[in-house]
ROKE-280660 format. One record per residue: y, x, z of N, C-alpha, C, O in turn; residue number from 1; chain. Coordinates in steps of 0.001 Angstrom, whole numbers. Layout:
! residues N
(atom (Y; X; Z); (Y; X; Z); (Y; X; Z); (Y; X; Z); NUM; A)
...
***
This chain:
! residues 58
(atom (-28261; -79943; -2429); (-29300; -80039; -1440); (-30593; -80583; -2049); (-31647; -80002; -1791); 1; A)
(atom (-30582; -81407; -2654); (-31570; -81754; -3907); (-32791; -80654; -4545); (-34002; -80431; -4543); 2; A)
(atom (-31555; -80198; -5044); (-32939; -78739; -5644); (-33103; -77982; -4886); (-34008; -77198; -5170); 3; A)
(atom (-32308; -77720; -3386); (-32716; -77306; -2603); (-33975; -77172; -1883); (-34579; -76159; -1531); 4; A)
(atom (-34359; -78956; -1674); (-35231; -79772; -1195); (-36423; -79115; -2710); (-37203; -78212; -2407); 5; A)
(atom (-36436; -79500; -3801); (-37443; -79157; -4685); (-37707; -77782; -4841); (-38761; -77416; -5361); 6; A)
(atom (-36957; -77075; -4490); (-37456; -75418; -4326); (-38211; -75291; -3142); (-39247; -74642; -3279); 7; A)
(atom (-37901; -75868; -1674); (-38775; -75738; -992); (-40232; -76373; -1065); (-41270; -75896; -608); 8; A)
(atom (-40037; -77658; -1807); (-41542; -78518; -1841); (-42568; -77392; -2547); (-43651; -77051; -2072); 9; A)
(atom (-41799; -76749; -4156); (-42505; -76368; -4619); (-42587; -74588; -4707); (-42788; -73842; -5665); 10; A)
(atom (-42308; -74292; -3107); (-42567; -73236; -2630); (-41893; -72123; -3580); (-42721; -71552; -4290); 11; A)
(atom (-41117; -71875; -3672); (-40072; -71517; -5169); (-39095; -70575; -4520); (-38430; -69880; -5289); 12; A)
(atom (-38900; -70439; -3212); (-37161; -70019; -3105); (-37016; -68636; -3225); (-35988; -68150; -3697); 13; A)
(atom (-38018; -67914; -2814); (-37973; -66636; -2859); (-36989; -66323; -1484); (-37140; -67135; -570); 14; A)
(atom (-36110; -65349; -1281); (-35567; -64621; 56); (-34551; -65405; 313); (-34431; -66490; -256); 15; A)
(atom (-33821; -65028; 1066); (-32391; -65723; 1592); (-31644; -65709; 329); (-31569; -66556; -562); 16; A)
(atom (-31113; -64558; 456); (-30055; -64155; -344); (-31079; -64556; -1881); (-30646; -65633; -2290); 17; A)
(atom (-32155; -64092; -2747); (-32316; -64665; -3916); (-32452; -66438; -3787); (-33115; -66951; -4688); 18; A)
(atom (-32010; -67156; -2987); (-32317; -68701; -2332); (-30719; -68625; -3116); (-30230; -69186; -4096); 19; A)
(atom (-30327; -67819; -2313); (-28427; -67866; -2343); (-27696; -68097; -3784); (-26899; -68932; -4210); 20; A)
(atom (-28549; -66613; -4489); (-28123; -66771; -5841); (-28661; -68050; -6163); (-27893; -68980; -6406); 21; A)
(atom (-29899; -68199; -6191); (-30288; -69217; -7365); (-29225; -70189; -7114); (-28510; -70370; -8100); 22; A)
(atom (-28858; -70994; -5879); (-28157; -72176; -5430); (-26215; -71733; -5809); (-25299; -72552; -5867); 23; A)
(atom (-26133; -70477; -5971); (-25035; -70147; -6112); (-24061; -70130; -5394); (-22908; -70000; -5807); 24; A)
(atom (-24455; -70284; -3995); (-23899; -70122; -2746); (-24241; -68988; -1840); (-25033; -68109; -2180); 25; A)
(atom (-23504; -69019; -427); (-23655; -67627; 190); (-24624; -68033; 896); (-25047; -69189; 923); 26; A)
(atom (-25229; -66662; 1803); (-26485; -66712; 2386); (-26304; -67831; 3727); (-27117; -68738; 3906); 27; A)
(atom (-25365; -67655; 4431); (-24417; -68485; 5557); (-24646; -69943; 5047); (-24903; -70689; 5992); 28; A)
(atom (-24634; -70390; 4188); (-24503; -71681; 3052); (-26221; -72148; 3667); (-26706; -73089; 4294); 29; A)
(atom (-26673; -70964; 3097); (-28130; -71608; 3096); (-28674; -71611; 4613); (-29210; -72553; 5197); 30; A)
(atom (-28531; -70930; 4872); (-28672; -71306; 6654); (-28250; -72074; 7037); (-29098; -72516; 7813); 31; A)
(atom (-27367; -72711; 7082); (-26494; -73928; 7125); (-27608; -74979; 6610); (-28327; -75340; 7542); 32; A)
(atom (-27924; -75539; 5415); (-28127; -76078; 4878); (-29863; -76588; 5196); (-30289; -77742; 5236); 33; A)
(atom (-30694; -75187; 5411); (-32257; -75008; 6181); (-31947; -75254; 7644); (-32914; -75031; 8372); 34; A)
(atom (-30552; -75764; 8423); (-30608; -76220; 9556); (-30612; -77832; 9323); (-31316; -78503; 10077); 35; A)
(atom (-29968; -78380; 8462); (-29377; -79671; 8185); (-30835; -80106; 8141); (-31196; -80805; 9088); 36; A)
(atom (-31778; -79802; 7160); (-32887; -80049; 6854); (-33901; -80357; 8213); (-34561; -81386; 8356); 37; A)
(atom (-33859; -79381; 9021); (-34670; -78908; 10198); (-34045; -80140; 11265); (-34877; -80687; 11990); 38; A)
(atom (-32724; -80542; 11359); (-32224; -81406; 12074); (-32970; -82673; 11474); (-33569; -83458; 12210); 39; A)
(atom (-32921; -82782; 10513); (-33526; -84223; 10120); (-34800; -84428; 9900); (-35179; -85408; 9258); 40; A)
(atom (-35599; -83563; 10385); (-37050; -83949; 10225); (-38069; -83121; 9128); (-39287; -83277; 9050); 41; A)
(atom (-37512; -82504; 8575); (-37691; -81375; 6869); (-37940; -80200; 8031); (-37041; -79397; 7780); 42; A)
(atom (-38559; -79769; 8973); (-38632; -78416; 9248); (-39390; -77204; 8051); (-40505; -77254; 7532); 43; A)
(atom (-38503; -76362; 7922); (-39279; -75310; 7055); (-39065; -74102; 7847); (-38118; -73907; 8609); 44; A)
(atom (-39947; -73378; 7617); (-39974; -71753; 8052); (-40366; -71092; 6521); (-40836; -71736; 5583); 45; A)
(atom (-39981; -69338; 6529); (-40087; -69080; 5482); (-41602; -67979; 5659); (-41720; -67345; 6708); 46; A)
(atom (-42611; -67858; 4621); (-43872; -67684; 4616); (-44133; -66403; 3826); (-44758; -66422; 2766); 47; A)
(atom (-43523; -65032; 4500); (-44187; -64222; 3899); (-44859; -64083; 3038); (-44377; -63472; 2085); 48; A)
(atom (-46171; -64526; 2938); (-47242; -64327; 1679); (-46674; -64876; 544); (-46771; -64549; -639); 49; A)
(atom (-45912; -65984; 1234); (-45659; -66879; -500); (-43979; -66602; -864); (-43242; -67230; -1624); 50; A)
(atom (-43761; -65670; -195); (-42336; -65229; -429); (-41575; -66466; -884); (-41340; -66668; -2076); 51; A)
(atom (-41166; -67355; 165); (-40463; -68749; -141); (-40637; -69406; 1386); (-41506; -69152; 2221); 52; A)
(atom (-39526; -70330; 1466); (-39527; -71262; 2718); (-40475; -72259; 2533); (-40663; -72450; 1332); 53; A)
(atom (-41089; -72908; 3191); (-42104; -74265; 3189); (-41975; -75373; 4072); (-41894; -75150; 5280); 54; A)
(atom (-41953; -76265; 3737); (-41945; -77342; 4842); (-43405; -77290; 5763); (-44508; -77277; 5215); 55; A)
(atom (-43286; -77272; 6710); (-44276; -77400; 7664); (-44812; -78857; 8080); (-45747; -78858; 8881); 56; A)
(atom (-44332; -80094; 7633); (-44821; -80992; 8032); (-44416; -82337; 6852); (-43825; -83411; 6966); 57; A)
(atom (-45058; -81639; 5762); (-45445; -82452; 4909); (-46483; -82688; 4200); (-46495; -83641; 3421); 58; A)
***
């Protein structure tokens, strides 16, 4: 969840599924995981232009 967290800061993740590979988990995983985030205050949405998820309120 860690580099999770640093792929999103630094706008990095690219799609679901390339999120998936990089983390080496399934896409389900990462949804999972961009909810955990969103529950605790980390909301991200993912940003077209910059092809990557972003935190919205940092």
């Amino acid at each position: 969840m860690f580099y999770l967290d640093e792929l999103i800061k630094s706008e990095s993740t690219g799609t679901v599924t390339e999120l998936a590979e990089k983390l080496n988990i399934s896409k389900r995983h990462v949804y999972n995981y961009l909810n955990i985030f969103n529950e605790i205050g980390r909301i991200n949405r993912y940003d077209e232009s910059k092809r990557s998820f972003v935190y919205e309120n940092l």
